[in-house]
C-alpha positions as a Markdown table, in Angstrom:
| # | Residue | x | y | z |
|---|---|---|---|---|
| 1 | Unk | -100.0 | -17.9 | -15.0 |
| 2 | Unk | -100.3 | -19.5 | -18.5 |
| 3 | Unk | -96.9 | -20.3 | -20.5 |
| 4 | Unk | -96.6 | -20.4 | -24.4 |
| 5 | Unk | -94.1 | -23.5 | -25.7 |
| 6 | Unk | -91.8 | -21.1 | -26.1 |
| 7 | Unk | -92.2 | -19.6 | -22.7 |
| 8 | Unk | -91.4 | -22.8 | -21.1 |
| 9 | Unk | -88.9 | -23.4 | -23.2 |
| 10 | Unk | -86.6 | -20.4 | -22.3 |
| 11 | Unk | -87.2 | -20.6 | -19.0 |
| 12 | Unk | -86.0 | -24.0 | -18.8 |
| 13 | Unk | -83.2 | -23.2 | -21.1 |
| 14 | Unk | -82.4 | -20.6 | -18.5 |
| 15 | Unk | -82.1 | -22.8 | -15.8 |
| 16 | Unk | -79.9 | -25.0 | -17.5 |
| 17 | Unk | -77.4 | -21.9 | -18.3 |
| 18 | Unk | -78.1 | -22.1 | -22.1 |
| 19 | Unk | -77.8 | -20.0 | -24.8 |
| 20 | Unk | -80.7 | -17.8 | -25.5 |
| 21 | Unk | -83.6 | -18.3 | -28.6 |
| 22 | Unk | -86.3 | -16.8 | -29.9 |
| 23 | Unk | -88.3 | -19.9 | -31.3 |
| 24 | Unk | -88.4 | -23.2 | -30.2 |
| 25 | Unk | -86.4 | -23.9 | -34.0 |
| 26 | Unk | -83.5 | -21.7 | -33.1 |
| 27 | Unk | -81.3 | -24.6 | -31.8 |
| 28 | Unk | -81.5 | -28.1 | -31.7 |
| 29 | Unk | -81.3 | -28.0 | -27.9 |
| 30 | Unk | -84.3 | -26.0 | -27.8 |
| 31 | Unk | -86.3 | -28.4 | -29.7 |
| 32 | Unk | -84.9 | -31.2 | -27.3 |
| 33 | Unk | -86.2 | -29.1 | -24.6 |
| 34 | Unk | -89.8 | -28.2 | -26.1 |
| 35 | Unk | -90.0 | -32.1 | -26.9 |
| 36 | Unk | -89.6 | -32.6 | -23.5 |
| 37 | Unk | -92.2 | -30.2 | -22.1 |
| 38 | Unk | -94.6 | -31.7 | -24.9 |
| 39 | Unk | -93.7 | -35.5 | -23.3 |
| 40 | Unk | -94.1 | -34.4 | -19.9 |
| 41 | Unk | -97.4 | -32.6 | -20.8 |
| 42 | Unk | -99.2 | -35.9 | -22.3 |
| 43 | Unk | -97.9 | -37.3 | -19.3 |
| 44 | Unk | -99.6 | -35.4 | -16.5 |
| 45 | Unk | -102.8 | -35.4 | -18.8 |
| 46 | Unk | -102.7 | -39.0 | -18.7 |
| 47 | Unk | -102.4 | -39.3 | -14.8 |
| 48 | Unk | -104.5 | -36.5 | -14.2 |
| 49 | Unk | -108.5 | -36.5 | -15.3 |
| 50 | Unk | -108.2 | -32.6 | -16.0 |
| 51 | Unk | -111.9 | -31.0 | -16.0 |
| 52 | Unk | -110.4 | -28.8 | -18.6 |
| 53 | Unk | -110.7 | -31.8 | -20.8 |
| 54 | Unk | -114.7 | -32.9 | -20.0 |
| 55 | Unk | -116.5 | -31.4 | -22.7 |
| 56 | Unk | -119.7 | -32.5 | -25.2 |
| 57 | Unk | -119.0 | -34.8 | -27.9 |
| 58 | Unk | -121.0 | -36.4 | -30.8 |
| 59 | Unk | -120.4 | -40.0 | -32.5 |
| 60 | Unk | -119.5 | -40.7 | -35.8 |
| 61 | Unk | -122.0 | -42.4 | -38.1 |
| 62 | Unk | -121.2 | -45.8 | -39.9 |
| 63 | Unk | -124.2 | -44.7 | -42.2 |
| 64 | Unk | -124.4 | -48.1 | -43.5 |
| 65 | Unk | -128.2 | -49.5 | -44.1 |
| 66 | Unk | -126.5 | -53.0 | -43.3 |
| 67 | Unk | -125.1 | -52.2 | -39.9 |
| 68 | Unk | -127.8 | -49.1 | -39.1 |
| 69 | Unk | -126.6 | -49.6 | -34.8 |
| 70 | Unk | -123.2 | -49.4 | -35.0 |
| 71 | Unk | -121.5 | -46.2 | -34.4 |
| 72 | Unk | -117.8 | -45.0 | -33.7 |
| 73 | Unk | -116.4 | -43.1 | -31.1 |
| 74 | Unk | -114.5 | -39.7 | -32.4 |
| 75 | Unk | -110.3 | -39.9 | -32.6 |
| 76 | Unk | -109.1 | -38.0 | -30.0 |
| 77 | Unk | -111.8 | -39.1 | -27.1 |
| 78 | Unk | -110.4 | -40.7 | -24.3 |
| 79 | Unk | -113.5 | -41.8 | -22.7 |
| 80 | Unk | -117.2 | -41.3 | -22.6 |
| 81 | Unk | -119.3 | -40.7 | -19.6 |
| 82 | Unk | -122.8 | -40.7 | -20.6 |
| 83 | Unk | -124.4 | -40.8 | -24.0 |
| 84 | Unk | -128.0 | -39.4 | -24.9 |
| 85 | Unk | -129.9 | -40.4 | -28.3 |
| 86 | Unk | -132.6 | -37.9 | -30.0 |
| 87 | Unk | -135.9 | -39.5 | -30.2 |
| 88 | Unk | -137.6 | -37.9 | -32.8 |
| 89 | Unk | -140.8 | -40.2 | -32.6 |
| 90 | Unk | -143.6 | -38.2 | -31.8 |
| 91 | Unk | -145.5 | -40.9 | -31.0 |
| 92 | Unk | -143.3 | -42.0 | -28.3 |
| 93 | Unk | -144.2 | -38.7 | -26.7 |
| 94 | Unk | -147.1 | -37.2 | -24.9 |
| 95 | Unk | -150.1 | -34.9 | -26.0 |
| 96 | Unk | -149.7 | -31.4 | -25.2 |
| 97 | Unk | -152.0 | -31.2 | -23.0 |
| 98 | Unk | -149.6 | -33.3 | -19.8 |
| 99 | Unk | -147.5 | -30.3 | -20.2 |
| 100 | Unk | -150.0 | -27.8 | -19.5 |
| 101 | Unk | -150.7 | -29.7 | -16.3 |
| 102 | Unk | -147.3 | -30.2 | -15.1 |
| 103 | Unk | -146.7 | -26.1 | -15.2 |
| 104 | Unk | -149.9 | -23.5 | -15.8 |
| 105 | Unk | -147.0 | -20.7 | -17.1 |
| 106 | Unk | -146.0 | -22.9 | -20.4 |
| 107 | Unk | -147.9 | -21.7 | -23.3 |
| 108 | Unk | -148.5 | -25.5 | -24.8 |
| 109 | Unk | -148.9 | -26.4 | -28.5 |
| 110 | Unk | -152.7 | -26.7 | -29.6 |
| 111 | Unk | -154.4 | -29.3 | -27.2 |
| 112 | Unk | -154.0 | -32.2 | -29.1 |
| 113 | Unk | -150.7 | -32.2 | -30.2 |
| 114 | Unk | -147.5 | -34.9 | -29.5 |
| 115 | Unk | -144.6 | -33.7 | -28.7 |
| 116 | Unk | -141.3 | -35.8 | -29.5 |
| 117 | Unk | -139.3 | -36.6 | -25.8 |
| 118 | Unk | -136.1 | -35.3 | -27.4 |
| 119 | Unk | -133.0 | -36.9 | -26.1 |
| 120 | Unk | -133.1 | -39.8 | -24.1 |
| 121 | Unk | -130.5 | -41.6 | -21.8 |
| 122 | Unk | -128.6 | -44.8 | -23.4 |
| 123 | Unk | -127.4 | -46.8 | -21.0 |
| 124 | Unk | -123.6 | -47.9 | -21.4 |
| 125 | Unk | -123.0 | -51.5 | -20.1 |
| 126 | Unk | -120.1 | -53.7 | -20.5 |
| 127 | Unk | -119.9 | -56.1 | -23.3 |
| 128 | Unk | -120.7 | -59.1 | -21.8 |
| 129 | Unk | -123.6 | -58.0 | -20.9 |
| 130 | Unk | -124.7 | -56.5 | -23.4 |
| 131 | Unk | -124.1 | -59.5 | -25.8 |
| 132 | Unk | -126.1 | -61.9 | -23.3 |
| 133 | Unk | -128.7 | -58.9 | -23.7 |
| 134 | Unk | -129.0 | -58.8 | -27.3 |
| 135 | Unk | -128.3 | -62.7 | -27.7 |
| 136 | Unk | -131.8 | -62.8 | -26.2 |
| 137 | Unk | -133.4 | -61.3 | -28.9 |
| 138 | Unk | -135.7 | -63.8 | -31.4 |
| 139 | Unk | -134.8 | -63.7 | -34.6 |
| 140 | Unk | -137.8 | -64.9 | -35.8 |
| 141 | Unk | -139.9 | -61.9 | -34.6 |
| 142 | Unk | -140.8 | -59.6 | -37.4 |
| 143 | Unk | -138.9 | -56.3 | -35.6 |
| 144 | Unk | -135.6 | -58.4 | -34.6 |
| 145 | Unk | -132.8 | -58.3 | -37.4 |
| 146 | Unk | -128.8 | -59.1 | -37.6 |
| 147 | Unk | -125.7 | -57.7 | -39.0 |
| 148 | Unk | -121.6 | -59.2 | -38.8 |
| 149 | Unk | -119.6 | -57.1 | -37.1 |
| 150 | Unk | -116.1 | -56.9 | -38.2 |
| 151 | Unk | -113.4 | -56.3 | -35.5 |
| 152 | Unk | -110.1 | -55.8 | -37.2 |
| 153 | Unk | -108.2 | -54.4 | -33.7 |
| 154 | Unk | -104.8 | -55.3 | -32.8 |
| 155 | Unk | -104.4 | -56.6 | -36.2 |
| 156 | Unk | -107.0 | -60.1 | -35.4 |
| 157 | Unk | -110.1 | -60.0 | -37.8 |
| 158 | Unk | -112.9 | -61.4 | -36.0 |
| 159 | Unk | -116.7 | -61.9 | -37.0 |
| 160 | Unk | -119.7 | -61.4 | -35.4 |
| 161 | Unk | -123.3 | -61.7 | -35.8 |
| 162 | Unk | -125.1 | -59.2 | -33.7 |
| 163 | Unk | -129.0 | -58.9 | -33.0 |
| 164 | Unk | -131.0 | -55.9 | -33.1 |
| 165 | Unk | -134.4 | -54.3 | -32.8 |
| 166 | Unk | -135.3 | -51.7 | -35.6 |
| 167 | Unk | -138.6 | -50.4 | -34.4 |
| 168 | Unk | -138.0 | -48.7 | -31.3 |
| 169 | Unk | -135.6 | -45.5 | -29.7 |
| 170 | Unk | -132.0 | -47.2 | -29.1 |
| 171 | Unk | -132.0 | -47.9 | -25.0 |
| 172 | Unk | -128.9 | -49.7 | -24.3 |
| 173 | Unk | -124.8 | -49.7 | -26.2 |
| 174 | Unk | -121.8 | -51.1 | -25.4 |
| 175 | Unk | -118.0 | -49.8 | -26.5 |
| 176 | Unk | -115.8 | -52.4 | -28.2 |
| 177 | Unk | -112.2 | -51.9 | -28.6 |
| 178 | Unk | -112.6 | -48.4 | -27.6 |
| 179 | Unk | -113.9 | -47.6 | -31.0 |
| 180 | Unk | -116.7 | -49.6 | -32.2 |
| 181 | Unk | -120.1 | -48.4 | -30.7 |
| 182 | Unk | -123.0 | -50.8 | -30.8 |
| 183 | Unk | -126.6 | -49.9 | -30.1 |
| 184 | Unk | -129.4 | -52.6 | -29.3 |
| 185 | Unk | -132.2 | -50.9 | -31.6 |
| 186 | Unk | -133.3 | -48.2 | -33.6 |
| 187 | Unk | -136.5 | -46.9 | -35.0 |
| 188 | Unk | -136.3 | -47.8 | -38.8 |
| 189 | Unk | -139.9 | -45.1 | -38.9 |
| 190 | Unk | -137.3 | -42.3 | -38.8 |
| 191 | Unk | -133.8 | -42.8 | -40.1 |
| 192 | Unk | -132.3 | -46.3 | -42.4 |
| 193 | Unk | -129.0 | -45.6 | -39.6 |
| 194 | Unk | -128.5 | -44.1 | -36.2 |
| 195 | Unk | -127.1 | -40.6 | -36.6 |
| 196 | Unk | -124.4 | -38.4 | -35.5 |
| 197 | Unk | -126.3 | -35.3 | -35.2 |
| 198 | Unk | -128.8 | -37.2 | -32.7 |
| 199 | Unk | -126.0 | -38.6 | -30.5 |
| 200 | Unk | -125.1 | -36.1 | -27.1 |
| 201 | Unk | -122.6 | -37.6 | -25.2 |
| 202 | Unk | -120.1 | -36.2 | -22.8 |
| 203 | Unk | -116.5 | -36.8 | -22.3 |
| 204 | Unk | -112.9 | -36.6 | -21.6 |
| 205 | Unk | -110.9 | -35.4 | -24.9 |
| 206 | Unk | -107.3 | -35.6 | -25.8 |
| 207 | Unk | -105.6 | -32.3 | -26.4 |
| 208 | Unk | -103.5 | -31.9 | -28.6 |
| 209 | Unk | -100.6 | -30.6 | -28.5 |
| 210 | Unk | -98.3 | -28.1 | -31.4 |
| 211 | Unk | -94.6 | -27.5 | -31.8 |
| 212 | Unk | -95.4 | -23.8 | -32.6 |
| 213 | Unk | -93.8 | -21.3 | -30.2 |
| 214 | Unk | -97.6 | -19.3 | -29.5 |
| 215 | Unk | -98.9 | -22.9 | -28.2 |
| 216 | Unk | -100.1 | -22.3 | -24.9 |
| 217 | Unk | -100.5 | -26.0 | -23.2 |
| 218 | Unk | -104.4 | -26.9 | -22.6 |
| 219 | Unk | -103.8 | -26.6 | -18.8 |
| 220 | Unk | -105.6 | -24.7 | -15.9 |
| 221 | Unk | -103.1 | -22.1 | -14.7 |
| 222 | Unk | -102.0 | -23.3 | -11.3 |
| 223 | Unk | -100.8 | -26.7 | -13.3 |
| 224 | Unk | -98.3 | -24.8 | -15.3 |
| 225 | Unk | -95.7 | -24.9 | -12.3 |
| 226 | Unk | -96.3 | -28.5 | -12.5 |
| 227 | Unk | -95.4 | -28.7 | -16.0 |
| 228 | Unk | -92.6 | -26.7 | -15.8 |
| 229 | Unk | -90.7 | -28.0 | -12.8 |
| 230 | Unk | -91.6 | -31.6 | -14.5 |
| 231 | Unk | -89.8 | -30.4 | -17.9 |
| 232 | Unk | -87.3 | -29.0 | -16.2 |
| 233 | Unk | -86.2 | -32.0 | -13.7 |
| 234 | Unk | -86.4 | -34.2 | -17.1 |
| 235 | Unk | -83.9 | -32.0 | -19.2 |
| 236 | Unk | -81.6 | -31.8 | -16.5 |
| 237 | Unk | -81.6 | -35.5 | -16.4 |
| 238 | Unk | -81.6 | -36.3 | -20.1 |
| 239 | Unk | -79.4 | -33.0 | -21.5 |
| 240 | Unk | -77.2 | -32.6 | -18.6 |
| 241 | Unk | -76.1 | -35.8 | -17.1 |
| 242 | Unk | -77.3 | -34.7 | -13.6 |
| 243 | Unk | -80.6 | -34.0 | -11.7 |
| 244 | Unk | -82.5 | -30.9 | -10.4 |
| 245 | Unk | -83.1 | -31.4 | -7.0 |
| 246 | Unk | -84.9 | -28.2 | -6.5 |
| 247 | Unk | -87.2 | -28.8 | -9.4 |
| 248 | Unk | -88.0 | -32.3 | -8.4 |
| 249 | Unk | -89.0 | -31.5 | -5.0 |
| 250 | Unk | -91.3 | -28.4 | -7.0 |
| 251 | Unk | -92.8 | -31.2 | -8.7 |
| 252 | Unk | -93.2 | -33.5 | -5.9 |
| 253 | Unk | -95.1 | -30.8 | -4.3 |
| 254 | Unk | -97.2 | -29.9 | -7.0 |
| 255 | Unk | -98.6 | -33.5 | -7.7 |
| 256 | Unk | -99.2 | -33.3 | -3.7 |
| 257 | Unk | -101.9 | -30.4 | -4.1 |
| 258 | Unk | -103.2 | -32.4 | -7.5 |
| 259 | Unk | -104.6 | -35.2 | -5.3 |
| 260 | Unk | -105.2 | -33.1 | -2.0 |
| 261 | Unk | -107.8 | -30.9 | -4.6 |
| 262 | Unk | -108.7 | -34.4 | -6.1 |
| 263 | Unk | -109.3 | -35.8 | -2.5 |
| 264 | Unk | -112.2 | -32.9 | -1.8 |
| 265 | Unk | -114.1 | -33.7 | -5.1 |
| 266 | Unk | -117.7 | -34.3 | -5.1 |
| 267 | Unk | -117.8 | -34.8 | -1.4 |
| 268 | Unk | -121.1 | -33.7 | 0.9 |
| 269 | Unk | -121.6 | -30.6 | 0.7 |
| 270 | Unk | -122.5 | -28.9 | 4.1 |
| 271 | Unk | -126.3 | -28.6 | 2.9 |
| 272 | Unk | -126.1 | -32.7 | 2.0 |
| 273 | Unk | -125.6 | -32.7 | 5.7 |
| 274 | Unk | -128.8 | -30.9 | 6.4 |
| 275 | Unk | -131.3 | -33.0 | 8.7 |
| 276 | Unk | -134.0 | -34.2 | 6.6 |
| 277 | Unk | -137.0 | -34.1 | 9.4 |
| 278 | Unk | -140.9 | -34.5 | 8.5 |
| 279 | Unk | -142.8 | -37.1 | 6.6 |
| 280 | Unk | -142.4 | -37.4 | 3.4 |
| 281 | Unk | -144.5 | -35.5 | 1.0 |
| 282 | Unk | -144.8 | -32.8 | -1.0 |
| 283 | Unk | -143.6 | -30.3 | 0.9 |
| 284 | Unk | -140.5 | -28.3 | 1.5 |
| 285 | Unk | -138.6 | -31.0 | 2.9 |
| 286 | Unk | -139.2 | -33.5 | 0.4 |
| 287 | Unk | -138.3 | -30.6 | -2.6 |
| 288 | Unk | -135.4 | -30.6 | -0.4 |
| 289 | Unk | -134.4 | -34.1 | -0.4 |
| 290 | Unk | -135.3 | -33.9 | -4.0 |
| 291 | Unk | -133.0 | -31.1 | -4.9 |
| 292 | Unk | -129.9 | -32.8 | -2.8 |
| 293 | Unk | -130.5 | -36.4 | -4.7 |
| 294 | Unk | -129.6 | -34.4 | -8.1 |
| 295 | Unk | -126.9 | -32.7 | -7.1 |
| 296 | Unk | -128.1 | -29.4 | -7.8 |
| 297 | Unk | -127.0 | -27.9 | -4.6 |
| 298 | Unk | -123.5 | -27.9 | -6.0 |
């Protein structure tokens, strides 16, 4: 069952035998206490990857002609999955007429016609390599150009000179400083900068979290014991002097089923342990081994 703030926060003043409020603001204990269920709540996010959290998430723009393959990565974004890039070059496409082949039921545009491939995979690899990547383009070729990139993180200004294509769909980034996105090309026929509304990526974002007594904690409802007994054990140690042995053991427990669920994740299913028999092909069992590879089965 789902808790507001202010749930939580008279059940563990409860517990701790202490006088009774109607908002968080009442008394100062009370804010001591919804501080602590606010603490121990960025706490389990942070050792916890939460699915709740995974979601779709654009890039922000630098919209700057002088650095047109440098992007940022959103506040609040603790990590980024996969990223897609729209290509809106038709001519990177195909004609019409491919799609009519690959499925008789599509109505296809007028034979002829190119179709733009639409987003595209960008492959995110670690700096180092993406540096020796780009460090291998020639500057002296006509579609190869530069901009200084300007790290400022951790308060040491650094500059850099980075290489990039600008006639072709970006292919490969890397993340700097958990900010800084850098791109290897982009195709100077459709935009003067990479832009946010082409980006796709998905994600794992940072709740946040309100001192407001309707807050209800961005947790799945079976984590809200967790919380609680967490708070709780903490405010008996920090406003009483004295531990909570029943809510530490509630706690100890719940972190317990956390990594027994986690342990089952994306494991076989029983149909990935289906025999695969016959040649390969283009029959059923090759669809099969097809449909398995993706993941689709789950």
């Amino acid at each position: 069952m789902k808790m507001t703030l202010l749930d939580l926060t008279q059940n563990i003043l409860s517990r701790m035998s202490s006088d009774e409020v109607n908002s968080i603001s009442d008394t100062t204990e009370a804010m001591q206490v919804a501080t602590i269920v606010k603490n121990k709540y960025l706490d389990i996010i942070n050792r916890v990857n939460l699915t709740e959290h995974d979601q779709l998430i654009q890039l922000n723009a630098s919209n700057d002609p002088t650095a047109p393959v440098l992007m940022y990565v959103p506040s609040g974004i603790a990590d980024i999955q996969w990223l897609k890039y729209f290509d809106s070059n038709v001519l990177d496409g195909f004609d019409s007429v491919s799609i009519h082949d690959i499925n008789v039921d599509l109505n296809p545009p007028p034979t002829g016609t190119l179709v733009a491939p639409g987003y595209l995979y960008v492959n995110i690899l670690p700096v180092k390599e993406f540096i020796d990547m780009v460090n291998g383009f020639n500057p002296a070729e006509s579609n190869v150009a530069s901009f200084t990139f300007a790290d400022n993180s951790n308060n040491f200004n650094t500059n850099y000179t980075f290489y990039y294509k600008n006639d072709r769909q970006p292919r490969f980034c890397t993340i700097v400083s958990n900010y800084y996105v850098i791109f290897d090309s982009f195709d100077n026929t459709q935009d003067t900068t990479l832009q946010s509304s082409k980006t796709m990526g998905f994600g794992r974002v940072i709740p946040s979290f309100t001192m407001e007594d309707t807050f209800i904690p961005d947790l799945a409802e079976e984590q809200f014991q967790l919380l609680l007994n967490e708070a709780t054990a903490l405010a008996f140690y920090e406003l009483k002097q004295q531990p909570h042995q029943l809510a530490t053991l509630e706690a100890s427990r719940g972190w317990s089923n956390i990594q027994k669920n986690k342990s089952v994740d994306n494991k076989p299913t029983y149909f990935d342990s289906l025999p695969n028999f016959g040649r390969r092909g283009r029959g059923f069992h090759s669809q099969v081994s097809a449909f398995k590879s993706r993941g689709w089965d789950r």
